[in-house]
C-alpha positions in Angstrom: -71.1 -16.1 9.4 -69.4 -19.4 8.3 -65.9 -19.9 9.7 -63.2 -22.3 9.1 -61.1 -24.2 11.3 -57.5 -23.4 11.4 -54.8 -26.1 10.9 -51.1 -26.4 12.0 -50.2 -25.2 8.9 -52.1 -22.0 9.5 -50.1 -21.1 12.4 -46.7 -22.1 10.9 -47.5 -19.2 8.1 -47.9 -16.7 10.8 -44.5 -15.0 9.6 -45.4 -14.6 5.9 -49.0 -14.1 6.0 -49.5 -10.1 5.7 -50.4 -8.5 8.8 -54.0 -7.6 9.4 -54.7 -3.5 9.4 -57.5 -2.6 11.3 -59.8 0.1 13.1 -61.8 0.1 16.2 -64.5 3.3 15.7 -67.8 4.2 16.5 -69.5 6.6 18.6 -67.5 8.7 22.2 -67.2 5.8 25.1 -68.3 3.0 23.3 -65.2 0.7 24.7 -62.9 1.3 21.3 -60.0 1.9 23.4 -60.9 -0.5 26.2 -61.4 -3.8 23.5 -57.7 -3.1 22.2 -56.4 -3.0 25.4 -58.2 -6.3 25.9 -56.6 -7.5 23.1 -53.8 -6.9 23.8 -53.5 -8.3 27.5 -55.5 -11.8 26.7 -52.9 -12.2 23.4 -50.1 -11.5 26.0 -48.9 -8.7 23.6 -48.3 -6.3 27.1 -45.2 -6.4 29.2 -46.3 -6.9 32.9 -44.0 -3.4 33.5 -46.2 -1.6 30.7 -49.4 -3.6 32.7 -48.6 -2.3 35.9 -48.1 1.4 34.5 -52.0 1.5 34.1 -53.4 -0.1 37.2 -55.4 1.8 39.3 -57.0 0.1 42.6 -55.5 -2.8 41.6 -57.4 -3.2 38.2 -56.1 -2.3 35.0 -57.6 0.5 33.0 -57.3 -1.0 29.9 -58.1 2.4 27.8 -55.0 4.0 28.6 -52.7 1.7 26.7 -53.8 3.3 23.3 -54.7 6.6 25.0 -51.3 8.0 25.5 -51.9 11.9 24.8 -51.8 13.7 27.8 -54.9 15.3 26.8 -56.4 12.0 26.1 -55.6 10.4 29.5 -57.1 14.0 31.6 -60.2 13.9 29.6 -60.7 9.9 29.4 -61.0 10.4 25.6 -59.5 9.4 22.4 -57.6 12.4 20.2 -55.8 10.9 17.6 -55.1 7.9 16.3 -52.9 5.1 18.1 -51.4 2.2 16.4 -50.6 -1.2 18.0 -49.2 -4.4 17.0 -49.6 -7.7 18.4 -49.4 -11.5 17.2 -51.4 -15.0 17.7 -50.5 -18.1 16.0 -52.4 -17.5 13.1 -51.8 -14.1 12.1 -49.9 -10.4 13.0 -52.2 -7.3 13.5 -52.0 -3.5 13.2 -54.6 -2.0 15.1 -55.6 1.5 14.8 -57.6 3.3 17.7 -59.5 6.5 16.1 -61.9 8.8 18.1 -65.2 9.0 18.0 -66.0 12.5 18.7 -67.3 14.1 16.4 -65.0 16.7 15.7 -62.3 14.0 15.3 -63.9 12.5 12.2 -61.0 13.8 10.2 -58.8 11.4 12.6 -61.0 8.4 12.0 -61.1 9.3 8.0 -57.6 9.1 7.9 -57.1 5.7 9.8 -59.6 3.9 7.5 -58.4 4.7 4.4 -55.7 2.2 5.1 -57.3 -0.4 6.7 -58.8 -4.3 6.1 -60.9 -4.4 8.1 -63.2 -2.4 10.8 -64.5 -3.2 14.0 -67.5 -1.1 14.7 -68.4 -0.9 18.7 -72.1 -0.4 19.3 -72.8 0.0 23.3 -75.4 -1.1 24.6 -75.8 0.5 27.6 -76.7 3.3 25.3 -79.5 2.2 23.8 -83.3 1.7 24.2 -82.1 -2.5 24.0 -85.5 -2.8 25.2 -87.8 -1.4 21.7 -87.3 -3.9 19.2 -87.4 -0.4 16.8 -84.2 0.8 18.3 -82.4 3.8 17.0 -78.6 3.8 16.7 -76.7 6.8 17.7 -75.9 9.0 15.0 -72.1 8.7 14.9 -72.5 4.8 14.6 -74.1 5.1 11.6 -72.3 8.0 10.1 -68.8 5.7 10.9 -70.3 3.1 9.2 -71.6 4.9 6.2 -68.0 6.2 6.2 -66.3 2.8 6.4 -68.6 1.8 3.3 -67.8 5.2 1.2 -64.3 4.1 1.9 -64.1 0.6 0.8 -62.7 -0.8 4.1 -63.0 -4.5 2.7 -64.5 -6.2 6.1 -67.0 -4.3 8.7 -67.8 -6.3 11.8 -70.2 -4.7 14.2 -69.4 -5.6 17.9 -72.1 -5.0 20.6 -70.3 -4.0 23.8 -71.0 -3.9 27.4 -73.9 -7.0 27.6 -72.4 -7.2 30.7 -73.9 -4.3 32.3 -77.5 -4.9 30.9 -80.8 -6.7 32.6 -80.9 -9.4 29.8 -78.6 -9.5 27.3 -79.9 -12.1 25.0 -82.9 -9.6 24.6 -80.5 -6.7 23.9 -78.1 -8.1 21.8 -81.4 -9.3 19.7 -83.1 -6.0 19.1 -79.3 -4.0 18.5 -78.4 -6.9 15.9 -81.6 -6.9 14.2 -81.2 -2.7 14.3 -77.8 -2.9 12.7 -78.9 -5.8 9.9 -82.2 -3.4 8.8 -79.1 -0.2 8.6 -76.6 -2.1 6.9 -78.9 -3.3 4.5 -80.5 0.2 3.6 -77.3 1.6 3.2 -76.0 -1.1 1.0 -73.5 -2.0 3.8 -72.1 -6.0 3.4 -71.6 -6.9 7.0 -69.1 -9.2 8.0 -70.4 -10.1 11.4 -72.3 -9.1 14.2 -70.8 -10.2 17.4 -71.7 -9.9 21.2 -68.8 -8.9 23.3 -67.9 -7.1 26.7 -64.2 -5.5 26.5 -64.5 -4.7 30.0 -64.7 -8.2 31.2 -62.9 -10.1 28.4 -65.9 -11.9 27.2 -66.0 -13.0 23.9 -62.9 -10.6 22.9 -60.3 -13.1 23.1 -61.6 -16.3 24.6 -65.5 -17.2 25.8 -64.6 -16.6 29.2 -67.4 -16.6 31.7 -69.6 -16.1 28.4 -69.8 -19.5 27.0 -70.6 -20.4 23.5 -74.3 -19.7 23.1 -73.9 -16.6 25.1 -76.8 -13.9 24.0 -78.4 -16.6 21.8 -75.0 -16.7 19.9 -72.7 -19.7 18.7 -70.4 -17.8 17.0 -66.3 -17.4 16.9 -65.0 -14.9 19.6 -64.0 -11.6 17.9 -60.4 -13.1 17.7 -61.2 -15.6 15.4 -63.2 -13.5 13.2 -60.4 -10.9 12.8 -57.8 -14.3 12.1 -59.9 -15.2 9.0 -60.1 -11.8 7.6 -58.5 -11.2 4.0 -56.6 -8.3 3.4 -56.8 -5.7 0.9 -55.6 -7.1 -2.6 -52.9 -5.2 -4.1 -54.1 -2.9 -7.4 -51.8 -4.9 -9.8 -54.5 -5.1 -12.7 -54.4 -1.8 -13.5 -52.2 0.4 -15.5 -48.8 1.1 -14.0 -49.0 4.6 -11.8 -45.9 5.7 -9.6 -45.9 8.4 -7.5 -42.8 10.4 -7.2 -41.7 10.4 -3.3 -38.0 11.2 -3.4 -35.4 12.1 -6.2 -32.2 10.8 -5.5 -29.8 12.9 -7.7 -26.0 10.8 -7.2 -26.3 7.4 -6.1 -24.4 5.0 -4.0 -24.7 2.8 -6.4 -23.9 4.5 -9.8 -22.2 1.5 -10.7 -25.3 0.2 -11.6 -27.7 3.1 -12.7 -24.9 4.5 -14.5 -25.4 8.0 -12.7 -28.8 8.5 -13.6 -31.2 10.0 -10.8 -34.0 7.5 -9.1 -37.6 7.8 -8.6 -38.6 6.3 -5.6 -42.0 6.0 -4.3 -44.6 3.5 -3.5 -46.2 2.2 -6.7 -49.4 2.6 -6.4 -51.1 0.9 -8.8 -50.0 -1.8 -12.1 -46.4 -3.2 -12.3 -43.2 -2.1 -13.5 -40.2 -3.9 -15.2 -37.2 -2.9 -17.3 -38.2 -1.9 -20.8 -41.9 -0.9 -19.8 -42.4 2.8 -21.6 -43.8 5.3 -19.4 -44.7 9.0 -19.9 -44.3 11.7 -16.7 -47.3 13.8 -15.2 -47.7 16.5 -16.0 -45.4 17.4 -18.5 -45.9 14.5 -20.9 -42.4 13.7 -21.7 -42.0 9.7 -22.6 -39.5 7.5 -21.6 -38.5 4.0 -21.1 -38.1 2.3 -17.8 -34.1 1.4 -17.8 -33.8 -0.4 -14.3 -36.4 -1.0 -11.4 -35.0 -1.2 -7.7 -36.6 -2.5 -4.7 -35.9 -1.0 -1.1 -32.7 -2.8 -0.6 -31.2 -1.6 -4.4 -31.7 -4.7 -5.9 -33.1 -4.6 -9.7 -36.0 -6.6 -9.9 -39.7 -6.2 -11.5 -42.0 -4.3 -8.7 -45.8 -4.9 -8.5 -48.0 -2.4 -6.4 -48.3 -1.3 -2.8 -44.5 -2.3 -2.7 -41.8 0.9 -2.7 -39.5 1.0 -5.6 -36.8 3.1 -7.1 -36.8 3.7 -11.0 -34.3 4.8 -13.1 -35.1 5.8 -16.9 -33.5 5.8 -20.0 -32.7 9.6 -20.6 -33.1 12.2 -18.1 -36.1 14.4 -18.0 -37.1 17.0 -15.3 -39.0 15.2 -13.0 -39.5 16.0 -9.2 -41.6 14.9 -6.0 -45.4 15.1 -7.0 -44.7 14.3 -10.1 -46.3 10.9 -11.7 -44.5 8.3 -13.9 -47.3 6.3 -15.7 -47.6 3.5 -18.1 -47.4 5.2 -21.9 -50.2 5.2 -24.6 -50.3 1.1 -26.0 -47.3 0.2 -24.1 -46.2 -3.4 -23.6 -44.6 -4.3 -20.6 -41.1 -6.1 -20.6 -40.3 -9.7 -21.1 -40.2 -10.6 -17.9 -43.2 -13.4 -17.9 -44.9 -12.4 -15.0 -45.3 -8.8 -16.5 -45.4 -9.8 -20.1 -49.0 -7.9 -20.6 -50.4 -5.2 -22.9 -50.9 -1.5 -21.0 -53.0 1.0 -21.1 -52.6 4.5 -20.4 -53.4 5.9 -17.2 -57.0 8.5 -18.0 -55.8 11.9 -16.6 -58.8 14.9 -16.3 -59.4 18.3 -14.7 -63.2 17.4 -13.4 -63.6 15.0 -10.6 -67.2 13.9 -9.9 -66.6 13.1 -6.1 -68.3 12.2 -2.6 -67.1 14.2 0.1 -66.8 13.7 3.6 -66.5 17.6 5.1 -64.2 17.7 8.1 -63.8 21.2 8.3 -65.7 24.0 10.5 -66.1 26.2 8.1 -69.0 24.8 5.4 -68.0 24.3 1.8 -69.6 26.3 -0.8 -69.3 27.0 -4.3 -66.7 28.2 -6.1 -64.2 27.9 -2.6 -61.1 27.0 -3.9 -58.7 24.8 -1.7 -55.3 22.7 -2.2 -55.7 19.3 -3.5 -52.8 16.5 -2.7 -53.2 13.6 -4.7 -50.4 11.3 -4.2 -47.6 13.6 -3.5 -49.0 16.5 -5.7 -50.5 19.5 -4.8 -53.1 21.4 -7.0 -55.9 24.0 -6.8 -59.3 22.9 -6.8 -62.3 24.9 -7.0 -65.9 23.4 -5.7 -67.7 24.1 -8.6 -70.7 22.4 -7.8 -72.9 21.2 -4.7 -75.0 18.4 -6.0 -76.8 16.8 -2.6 -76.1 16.0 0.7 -76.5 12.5 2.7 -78.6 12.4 5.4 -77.5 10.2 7.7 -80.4 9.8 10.2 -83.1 8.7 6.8 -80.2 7.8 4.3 -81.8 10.2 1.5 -80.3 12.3 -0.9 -81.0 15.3 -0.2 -80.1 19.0 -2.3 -78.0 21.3 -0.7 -76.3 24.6 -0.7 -73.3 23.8 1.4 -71.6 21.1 3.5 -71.3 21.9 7.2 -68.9 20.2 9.4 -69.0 15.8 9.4 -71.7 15.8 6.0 -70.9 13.8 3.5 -72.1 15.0 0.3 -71.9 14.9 -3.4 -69.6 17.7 -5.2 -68.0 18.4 -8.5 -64.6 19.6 -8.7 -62.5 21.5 -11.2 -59.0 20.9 -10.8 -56.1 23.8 -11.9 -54.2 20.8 -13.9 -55.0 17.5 -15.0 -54.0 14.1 -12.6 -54.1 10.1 -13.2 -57.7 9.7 -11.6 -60.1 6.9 -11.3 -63.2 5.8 -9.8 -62.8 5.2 -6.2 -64.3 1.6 -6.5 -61.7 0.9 -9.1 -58.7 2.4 -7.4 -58.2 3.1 -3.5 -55.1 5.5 -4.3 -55.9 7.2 -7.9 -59.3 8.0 -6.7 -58.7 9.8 -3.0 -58.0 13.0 -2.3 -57.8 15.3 0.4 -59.0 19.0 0.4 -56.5 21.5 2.6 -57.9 24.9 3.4 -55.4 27.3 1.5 -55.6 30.3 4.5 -55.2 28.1 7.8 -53.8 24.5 6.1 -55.8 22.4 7.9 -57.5 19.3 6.2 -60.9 20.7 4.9 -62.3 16.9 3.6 -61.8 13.6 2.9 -62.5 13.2 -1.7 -63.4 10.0 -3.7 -63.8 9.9 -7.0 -67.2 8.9 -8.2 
């Protein structure tokens, strides 16, 4: 992996560079929870009071900083997800710690879809480090193969606990050359491979007792990788699509929208500026955009992934769920950063769609769940199983169902039309979830083929 070194002026940017969002996964006790902690006390992001609370014996158990669920702490394993934030001089971070049981997938699902980047812990004290033909455990894979389907930007594999093997130049080898032949039979682009152990700090934060060359490796320490990492670009190039959050129906500052209601929401793809015409999902009504707010009220053109409140020219009956979208051949205003021609967001009842199945109970054809697509709920009916991935061989493979954690192929017929796109096009017009309409509990993860 080629790195750059960081200047002054890197560090001096630390406040306006976005913060990095990412994920620690891969299979039950791999160290996921353990590395954050160790990120977290080597950055000096932990308050010796908060440090003390988790000493046992007079070491630190460095898992239970994330792992605050009761539950979590009785079983020494990781529920749900737990978010942490810390700084270095060169960047800010949100780190998300999801579980890697199996029947938490849902909880790992979740945290990905928002995240930059991944960091994918392989242990291995797990593995046959000794046959050059090493298997990796199944739920390494299928996170990966997850991470992919989900367009997480920047996967970097981290080989933990070489401290507790015979020779860990030979292990670190064989997993690394294992994880190069999956990555590259499941198409996955690999940021880096990097040996680490979380337990003892090496090659987390600083080298530590392992010193640059460490496992036959001259690399950056994990830190440094995650510092260069770009986050997710914004969907501004796309048609303007707003989902509707929140109506406010009398404002403070009526003044100023002349009493008219607001739309807010977080625009999700394209930009907005007075003057842009727009039509509403699903009724179809047209309008024109009279004034675009930001989250403090001020009127000023909003581009996407930032909230804004808009106000139209005439009222129509628009409520949360509801999408305001860029009209048929509309041009947006004068503004010159927006001054573009627009196209219409594509709206359809028939979603081709990959599925990652987090529910107990298989799906099957012609099921019909709840769909929420931004902040609308519809019906969906499976319509059709077309295959299944298998995970273990990476074929295609028909099926009649998909049972718990598959990932399959499936075509969807929706009870109304929505703005959707490919999922490689668009992050938030082509996700979905699936909710199952007796016990409302998430049924699976959809994106738009």
């Amino acid at each position: 992996m080629q790195t750059t070194e960081l200047t002054p002026s890197d560090a001096t940017r630390q406040d306006t560079r976005p913060a990095l969002r990412f994920i620690t996964c891969g299979s039950v006790d791999d160290g996921k929870s353990t590395l954050i902690g160790r990120l977290l006390v080597d950055s000096k992001a932990v308050l010796q009071d908060h440090l003390a609370g988790v000493t046992r014996g007079g070491e630190a158990d460095l898992a239970l900083l994330t792992d605050g669920l009761q539950a979590e702490r009785e079983q020494g394993i990781t529920i749900d997800v737990a978010y942490r934030y810390f700084s270095t001089e060169a960047r800010k971070f949100i780190i998300g710690d999801a579980p890697g049981h199996e029947q938490y997938t849902r909880n790992m699902v979740t945290a990905a879809s928002q995240a930059d980047a991944a960091v994918v812990l392989v242990d291995a004290t797990k593995l046959d480090w000794q046959n050059p033909a090493l298997p990796l455990l199944p739920q390494t894979r299928r996170h990966a193969l997850l991470l992919h389907l989900l367009r997480v930007p920047s996967v970097v594999f981290a080989v933990n606990k070489l401290d507790a093997v015979a020779d860990p130049a030979l292990a670190f080898g064989h997993i690394r050359a294992a994880l190069h032949t999956f990555a590259a039979q499941a198409g996955i682009d690999s940021t880096a491979i990097v040996p680490i152990s979380a337990l003892k700090g090496w090659n987390v934060v600083d080298f530590g007792h392992a010193h640059t060359g460490w496992c036959g490796y001259s690399g950056p320490t994990l830190l440094e990788i995650l510092e260069r990492l770009p986050v997710t670009p914004a969907e501004s190039d796309l048609p303007l699509a707003h989902p509707v959050q929140w109506v406010e129906k009398f404002s403070s500052s009526s003044d100023t929208t002349q009493g008219r209601r607001i739309f807010w929401g977080r625009v999700a793809t394209g930009a907005v500026a007075t003057g842009t015409p727009v039509r509403v999902l699903p009724n179809g009504q047209q309008a024109v955009i009279a004034q675009v707010l930001d989250h403090t009220r001020r009127p000023r053109p909003i581009s996407a992934s930032h909230s804004a409140g808009l106000v139209l020219d005439r009222e129509l009956d628009i409520s949360r769920g509801d999408w305001i979208v860029a009209a048929p051949d509309a041009v947006a205003s004068s503004d010159d950063d927006f001054d573009a021609p627009v196209t219409t967001q594509p709206t359809t009842r028939e979603l081709s769609a990959t599925i990652a199945w987090l529910d107990d109970e298989p799906l099957v054809a012609g099921r019909v769940y709840w769909a929420l697509h931004g902040h609308r709920w519809v019906k969906a009916k499976a319509r059709r199983i077309v295959e299944r991935l298998n995970i273990h061989t990476l074929a295609r493979e028909s099926a009649s169902q998909l049972e718990a954690n598959s990932i399959g192929h499936v075509e969807l017929l929706l009870q109304e039309a929505i703005p959707a796109r490919p999922f490689a096009e668009s992050r938030t017009l082509g996700s979905l979830i699936l909710v199952d309409t007796a016990s409302h509990k998430t049924a699976g993860a959809v994106l738009v083929r």
